[in-house]
NULORO-619255 format. One line per 10 residues: number of its first residue (from 1); their letters; for each residue x, y negated, z negated of N, C-alpha, C. Coordinates in nm, 3 decimals, padded with zeros to 5 digits, m for minus. Each point is the difference from the previous one (the first is absolute). Layout:
! residues N
NUM	a	X:Y:Z:X:Y:Z:X:Y:Z; ...;
***
This chain:
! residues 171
1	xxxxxxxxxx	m02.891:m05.772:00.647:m00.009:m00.145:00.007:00.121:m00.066:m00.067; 00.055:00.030:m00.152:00.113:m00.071:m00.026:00.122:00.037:00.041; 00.019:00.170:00.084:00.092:m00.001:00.041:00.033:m00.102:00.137; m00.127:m00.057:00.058:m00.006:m00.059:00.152:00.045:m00.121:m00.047; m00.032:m00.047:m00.154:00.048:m00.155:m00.004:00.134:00.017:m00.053; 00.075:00.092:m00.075:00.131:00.007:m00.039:00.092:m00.013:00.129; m00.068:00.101:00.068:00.126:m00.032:00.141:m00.022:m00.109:00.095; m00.160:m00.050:m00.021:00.010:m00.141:00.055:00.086:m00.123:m00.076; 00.038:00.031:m00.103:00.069:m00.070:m00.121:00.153:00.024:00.064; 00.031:00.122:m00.028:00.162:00.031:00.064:00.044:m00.025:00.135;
11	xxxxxxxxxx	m00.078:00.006:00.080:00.005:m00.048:00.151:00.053:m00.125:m00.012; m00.106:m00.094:m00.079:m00.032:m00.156:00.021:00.140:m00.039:m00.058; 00.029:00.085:m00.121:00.129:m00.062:m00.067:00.113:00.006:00.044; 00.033:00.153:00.089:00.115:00.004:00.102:00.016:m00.078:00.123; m00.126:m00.055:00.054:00.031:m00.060:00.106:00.029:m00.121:m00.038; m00.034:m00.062:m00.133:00.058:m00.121:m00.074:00.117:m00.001:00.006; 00.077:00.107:m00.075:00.142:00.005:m00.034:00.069:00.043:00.111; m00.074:00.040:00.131:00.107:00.044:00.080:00.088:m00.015:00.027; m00.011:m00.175:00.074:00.113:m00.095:00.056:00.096:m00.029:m00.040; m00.021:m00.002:m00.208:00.086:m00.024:m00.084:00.135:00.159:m00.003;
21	xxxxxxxxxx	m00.077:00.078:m00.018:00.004:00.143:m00.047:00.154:m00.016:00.143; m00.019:00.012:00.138:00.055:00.020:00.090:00.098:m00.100:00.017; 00.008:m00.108:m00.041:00.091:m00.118:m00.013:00.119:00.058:m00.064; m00.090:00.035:m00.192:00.152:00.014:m00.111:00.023:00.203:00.036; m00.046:00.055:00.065:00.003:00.140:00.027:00.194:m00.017:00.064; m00.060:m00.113:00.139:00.180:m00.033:00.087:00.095:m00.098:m00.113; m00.066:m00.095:m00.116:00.069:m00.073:m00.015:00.087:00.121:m00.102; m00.065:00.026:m00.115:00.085:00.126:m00.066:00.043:00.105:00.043; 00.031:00.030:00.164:00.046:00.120:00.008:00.109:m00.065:00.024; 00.005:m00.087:00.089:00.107:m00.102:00.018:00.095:m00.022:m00.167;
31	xxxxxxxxxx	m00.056:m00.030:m00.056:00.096:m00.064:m00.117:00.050:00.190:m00.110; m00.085:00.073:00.012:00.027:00.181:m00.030:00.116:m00.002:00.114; 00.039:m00.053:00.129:00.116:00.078:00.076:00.100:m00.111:m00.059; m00.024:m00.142:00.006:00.109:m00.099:m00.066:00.070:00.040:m00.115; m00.078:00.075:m00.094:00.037:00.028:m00.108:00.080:00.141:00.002; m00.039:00.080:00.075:m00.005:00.144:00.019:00.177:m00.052:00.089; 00.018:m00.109:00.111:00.118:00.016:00.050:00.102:m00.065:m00.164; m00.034:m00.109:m00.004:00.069:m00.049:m00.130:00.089:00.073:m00.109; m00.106:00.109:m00.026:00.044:00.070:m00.135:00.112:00.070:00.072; 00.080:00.047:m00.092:00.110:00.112:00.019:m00.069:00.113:m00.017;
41	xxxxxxxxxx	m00.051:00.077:m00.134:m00.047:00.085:00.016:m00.159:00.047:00.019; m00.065:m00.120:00.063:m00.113:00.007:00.024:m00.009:00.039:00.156; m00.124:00.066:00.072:m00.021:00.016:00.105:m00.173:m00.008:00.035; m00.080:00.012:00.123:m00.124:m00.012:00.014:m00.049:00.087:m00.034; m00.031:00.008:m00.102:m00.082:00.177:m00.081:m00.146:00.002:00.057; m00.051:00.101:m00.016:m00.173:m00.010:00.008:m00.059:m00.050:m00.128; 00.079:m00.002:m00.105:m00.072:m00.073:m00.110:00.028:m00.147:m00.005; 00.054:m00.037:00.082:00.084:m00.166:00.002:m00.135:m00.023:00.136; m00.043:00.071:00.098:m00.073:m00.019:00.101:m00.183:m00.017:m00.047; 00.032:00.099:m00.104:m00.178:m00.027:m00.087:00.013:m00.096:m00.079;
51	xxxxxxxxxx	00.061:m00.048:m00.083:m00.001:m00.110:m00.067:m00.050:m00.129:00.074; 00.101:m00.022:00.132:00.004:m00.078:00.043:m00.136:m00.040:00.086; m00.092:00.157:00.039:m00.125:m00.019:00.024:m00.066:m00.018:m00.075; 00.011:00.076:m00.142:m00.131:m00.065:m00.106:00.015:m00.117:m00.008; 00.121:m00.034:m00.025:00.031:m00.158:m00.013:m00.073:m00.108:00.089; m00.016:00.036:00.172:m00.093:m00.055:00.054:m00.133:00.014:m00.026; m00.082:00.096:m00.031:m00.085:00.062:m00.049:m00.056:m00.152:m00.131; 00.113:00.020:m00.084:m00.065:m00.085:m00.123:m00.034:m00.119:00.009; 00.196:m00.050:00.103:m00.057:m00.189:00.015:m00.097:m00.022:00.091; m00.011:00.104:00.079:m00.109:m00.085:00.074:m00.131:00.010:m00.021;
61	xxxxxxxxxx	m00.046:00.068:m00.125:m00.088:00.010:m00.060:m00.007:m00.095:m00.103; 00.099:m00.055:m00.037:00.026:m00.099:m00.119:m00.051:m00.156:00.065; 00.078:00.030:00.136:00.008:m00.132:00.106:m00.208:00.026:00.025; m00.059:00.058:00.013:m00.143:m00.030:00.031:m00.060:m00.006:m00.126; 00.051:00.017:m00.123:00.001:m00.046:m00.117:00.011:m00.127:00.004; 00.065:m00.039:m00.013:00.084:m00.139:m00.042:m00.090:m00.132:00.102; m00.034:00.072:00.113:m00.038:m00.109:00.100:m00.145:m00.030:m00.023; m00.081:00.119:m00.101:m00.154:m00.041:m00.023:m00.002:m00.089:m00.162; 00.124:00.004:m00.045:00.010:m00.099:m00.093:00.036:m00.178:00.017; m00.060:m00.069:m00.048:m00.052:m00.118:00.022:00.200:m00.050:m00.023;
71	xxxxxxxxxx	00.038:00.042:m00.063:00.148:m00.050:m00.023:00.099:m00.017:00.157; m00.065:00.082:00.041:00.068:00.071:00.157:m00.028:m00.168:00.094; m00.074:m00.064:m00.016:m00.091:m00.079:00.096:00.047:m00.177:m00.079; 00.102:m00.010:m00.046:00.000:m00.123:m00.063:00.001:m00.082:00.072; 00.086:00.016:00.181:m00.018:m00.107:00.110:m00.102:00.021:00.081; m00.085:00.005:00.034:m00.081:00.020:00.079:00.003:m00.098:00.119; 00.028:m00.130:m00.065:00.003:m00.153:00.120:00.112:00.048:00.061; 00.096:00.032:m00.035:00.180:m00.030:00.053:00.031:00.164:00.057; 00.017:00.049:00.091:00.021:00.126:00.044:00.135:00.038:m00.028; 00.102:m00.108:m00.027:00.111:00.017:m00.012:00.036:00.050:m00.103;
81	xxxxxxxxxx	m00.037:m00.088:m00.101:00.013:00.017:m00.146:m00.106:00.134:m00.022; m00.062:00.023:00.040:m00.140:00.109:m00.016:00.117:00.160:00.022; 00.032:m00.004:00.130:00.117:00.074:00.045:00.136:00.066:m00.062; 00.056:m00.125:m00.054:00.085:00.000:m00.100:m00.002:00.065:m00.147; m00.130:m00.058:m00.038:m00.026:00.050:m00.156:m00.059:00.120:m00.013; m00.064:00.084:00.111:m00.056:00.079:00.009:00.164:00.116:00.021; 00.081:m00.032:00.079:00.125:00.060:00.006:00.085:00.034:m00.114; m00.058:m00.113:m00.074:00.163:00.016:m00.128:m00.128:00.086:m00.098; m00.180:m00.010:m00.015:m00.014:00.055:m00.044:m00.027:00.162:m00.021; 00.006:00.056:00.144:m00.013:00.133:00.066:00.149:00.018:m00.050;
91	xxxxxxxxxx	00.089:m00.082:00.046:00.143:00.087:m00.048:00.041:00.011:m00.132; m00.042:m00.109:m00.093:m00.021:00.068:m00.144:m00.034:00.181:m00.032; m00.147:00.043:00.053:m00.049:00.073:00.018:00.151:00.124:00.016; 00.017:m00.040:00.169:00.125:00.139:00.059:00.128:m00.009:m00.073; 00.008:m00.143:m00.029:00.134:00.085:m00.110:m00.021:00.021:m00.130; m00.096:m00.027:m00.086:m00.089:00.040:m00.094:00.025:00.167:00.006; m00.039:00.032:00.109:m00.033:00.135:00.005:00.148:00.077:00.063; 00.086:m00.106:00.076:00.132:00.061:m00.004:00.073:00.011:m00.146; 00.023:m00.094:m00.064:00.037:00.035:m00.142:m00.058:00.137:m00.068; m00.127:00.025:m00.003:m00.052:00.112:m00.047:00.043:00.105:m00.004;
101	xxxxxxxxxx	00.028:00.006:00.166:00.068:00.110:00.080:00.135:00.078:m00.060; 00.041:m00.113:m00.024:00.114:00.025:m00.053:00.042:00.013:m00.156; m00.098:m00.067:m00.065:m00.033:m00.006:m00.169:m00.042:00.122:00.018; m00.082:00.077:00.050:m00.089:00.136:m00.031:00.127:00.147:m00.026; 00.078:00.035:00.097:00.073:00.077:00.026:00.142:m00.018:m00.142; m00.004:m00.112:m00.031:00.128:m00.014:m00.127:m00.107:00.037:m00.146; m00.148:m00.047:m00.039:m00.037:00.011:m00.018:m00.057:00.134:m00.042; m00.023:00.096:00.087:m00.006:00.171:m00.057:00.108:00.047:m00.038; 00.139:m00.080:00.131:00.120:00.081:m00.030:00.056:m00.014:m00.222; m00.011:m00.157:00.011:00.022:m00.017:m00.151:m00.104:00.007:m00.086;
111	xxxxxxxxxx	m00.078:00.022:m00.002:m00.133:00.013:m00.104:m00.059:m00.090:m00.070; 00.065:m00.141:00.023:m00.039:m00.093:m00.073:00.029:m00.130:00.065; m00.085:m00.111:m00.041:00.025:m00.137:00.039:00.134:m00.073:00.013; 00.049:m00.025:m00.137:00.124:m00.050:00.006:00.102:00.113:00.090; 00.042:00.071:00.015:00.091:00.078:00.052:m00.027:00.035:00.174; m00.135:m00.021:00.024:m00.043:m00.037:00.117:00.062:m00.070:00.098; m00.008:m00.183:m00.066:m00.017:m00.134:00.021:00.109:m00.017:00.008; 00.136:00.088:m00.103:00.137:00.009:m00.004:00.018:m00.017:00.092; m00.018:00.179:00.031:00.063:00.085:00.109:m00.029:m00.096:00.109; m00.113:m00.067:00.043:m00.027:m00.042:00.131:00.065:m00.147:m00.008;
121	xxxxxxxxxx	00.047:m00.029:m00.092:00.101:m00.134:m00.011:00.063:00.020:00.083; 00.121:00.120:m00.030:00.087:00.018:00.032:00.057:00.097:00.117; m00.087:00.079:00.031:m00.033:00.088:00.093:m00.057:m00.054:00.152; m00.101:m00.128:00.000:m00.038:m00.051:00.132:00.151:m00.134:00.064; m00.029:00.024:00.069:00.056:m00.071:00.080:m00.038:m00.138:00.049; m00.057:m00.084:m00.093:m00.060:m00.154:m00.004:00.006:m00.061:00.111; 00.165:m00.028:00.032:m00.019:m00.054:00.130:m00.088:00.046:00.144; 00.004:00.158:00.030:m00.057:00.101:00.077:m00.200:m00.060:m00.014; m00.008:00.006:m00.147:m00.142:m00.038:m00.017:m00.042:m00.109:00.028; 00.085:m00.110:m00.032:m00.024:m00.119:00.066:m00.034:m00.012:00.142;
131	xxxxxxxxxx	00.109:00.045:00.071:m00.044:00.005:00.123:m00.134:00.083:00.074; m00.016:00.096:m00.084:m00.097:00.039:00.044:m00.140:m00.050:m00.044; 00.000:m00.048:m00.089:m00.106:m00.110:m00.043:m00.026:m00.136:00.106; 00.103:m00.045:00.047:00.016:m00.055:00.124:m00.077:00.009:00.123; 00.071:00.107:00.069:m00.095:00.093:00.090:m00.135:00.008:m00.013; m00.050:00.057:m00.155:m00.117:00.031:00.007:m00.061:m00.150:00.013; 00.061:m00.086:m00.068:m00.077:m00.146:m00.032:00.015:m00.057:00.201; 00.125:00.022:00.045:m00.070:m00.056:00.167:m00.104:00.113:00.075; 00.006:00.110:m00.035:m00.136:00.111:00.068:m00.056:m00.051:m00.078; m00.056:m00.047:m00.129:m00.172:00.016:m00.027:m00.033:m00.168:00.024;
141	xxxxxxxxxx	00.114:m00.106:00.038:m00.023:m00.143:00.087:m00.044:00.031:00.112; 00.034:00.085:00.074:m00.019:00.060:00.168:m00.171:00.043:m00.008; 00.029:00.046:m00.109:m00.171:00.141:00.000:m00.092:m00.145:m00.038; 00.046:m00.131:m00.070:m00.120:m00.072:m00.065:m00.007:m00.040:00.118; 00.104:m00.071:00.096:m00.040:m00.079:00.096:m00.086:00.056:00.143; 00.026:00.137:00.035:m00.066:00.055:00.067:m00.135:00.036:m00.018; m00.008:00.011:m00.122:m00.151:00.013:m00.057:m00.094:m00.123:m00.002; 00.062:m00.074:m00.053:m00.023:m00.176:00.032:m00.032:m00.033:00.118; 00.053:m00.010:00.121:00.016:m00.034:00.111:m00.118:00.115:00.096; m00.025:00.107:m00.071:m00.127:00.095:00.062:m00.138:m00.057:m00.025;
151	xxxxxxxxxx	00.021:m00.030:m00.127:m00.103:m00.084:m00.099:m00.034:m00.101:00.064; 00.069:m00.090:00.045:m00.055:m00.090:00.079:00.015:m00.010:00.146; 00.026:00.068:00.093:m00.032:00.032:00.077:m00.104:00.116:00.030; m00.026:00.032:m00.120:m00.105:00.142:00.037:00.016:00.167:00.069; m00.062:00.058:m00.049:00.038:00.130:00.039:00.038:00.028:00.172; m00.183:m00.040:00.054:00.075:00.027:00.111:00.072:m00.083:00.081; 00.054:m00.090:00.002:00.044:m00.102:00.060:00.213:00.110:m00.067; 00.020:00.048:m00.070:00.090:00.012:m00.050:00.017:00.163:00.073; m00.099:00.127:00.013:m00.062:00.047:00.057:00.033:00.017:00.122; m00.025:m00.083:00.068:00.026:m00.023:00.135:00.097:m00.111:00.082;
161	xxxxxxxxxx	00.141:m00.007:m00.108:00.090:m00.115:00.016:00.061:00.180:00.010; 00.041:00.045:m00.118:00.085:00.141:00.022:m00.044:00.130:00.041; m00.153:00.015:00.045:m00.026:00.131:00.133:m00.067:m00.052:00.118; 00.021:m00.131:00.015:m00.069:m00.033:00.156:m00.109:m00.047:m00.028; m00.108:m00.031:00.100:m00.099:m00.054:00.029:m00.083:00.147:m00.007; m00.109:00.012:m00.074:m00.055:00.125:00.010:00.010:00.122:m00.106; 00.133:m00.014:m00.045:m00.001:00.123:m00.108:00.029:m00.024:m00.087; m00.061:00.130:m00.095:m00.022:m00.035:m00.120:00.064:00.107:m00.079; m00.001:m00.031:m00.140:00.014:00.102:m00.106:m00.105:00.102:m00.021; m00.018:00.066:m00.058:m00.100:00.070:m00.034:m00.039:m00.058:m00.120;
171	x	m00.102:m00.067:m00.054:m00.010:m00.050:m00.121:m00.169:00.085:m00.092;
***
């Protein structure tokens, strides 16, 4: 019996995070090859390729986080503004967790805080991050507004705008 409700639990929660999960899965592999062409001596590793999936993995677990918190919902009247604030606050979140990314790895390499925070002073490439903070901030505007715009138009009406009259997802 509690194993039937745990995986009714994990089911329910993946199909939550899916949409999100599959959004930042393309948006960070995308910004892992930007970065991966960028660097000189960087290239697309398989550890630059898992990151970049856990990384979807987390925000969009953070993002179905964030959206059952009452903070998430400050416009509710104004879709625009609802849209917007929900964007800059999901992308807090992805570059939150892009900084990490990159704090973590200077971080074991130097053993300590200050020498960390140094190293990654001087070692990242600010401008590079900027822009990619960018990016992420117009993908997770794209992901609010599409989500938005499902929302009120409804599943299947959204459903059956992109597989026809008749078909469906498997839900």
């Amino acid at each position: 019996m509690v194993k039937h409700g745990l995986r009714q639990l994990l089911l329910r929660e993946l199909k939550e995070a899916l949409p999100a999960f599959l959004f930042f899965l393309v948006l960070f592999h995308l910004i892992a090859l930007t970065k991966a062409v960028t660097e000189a001596h960087g290239g697309l590793t398989p550890l630059r390729a898992t990151v970049a999936t856990a990384g979807a993995l987390i925000v969009a677990k953070t993002i179905v986080l964030l959206e059952a918190l009452p903070i998430a919902w400050l416009f509710p009247a104004r879709r625009i503004l609802q849209i917007l604030w929900q964007a800059v606050l999901f992308t807090l979140a992805a570059v939150l967790f892009r900084f990490v990314e990159e704090f973590i790895p200077r971080l074991v390499r130097t053993g300590n805080l200050p020498e960390a925070l140094q190293a990654m002073g001087s070692e990242i490439t600010w401008p590079l991050f900027a822009v990619l903070a960018l990016w992420i901030f117009a993908g997770v505007l794209l992901y609010c507004l599409v989500v938005e715009l499902a929302r009120a138009a409804g599943r299947e009406k959204v459903r059956a705008l992109l597989l026809g009259p008749g078909r469906r997802f498997r839900s």
